[in-house]
C-alpha positions in Angstrom: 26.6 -9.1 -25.2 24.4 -6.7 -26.5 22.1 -9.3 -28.0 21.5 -10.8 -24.7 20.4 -6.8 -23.1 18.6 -6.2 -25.8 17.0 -9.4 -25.1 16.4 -9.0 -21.2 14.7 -5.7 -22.2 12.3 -6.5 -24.5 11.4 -9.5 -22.2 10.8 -6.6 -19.5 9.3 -4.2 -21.7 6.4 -7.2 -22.5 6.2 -8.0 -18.8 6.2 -4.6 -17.7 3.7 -3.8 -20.5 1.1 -7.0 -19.6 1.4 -5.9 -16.0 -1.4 -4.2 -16.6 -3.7 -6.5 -18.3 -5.0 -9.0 -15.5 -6.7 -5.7 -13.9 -7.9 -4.3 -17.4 -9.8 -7.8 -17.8 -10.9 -7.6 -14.6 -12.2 -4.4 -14.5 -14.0 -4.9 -18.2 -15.6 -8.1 -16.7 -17.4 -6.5 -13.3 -17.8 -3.0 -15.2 -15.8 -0.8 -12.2 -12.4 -0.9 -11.2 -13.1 -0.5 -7.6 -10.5 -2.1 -6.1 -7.9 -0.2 -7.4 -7.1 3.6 -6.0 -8.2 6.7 -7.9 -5.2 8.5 -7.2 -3.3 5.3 -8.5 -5.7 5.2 -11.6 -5.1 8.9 -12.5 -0.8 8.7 -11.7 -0.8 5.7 -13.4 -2.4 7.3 -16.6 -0.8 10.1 -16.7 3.0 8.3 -16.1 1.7 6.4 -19.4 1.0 9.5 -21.4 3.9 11.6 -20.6 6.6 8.5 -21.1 4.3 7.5 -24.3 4.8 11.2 -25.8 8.7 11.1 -24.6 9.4 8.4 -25.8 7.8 9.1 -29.0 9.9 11.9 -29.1 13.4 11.1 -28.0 13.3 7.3 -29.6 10.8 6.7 -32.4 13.1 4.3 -33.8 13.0 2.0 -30.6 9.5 0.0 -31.2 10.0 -1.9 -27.5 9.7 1.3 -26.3 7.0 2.8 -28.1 5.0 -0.8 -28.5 5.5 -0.5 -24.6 4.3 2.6 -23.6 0.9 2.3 -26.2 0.1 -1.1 -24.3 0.5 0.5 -20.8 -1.5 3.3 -22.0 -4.2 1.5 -23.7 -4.5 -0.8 -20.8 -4.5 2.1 -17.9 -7.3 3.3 -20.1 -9.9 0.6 -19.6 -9.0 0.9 -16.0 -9.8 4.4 -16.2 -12.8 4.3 -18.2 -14.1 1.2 -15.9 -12.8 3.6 -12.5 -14.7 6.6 -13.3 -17.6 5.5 -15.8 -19.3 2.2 -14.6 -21.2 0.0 -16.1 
């Protein structure tokens, strides 16, 4: 049984973590992430960084986690840079 939850969340930790992605790419391809809210842009980082660090804290043992978190983060990221800086 725990094979199969350990399963189901590393499925959802890669979903959850390429959730991210189809706006990164889009945002990297017109150079603005305009469609997206800056309040959204600037929660959304900062969610990343806080969970990133606590995770890193609490389970640095738990690479879903961790591999997780740095792919949301790096992925907000773009968004950011392409929200506030474009090209």
């Amino acid at each position: 049984m725990e094979q199969l939850f350990l399963f189901l969340g590393t499925i959802g930790a890669i979903c959850f973590a390429l959730s991210g992605l189809p706006q990164a790419v889009k945002s990297w391809k017109e150079g603005h992430s305009n469609g997206i809210a800056t309040l959204t842009v600037i929660l959304w980082l900062i969610g990343e960084i806080c969970m990133l660090a606590y995770a890193i804290y609490f389970y640095i043992t738990d690479l879903v986690l961790i591999i997780n978190y740095t792919v949301n983060f790096l992925l907000v990221s773009v968004i950011f840079k392409y929200k506030f800086f474009k090209r």
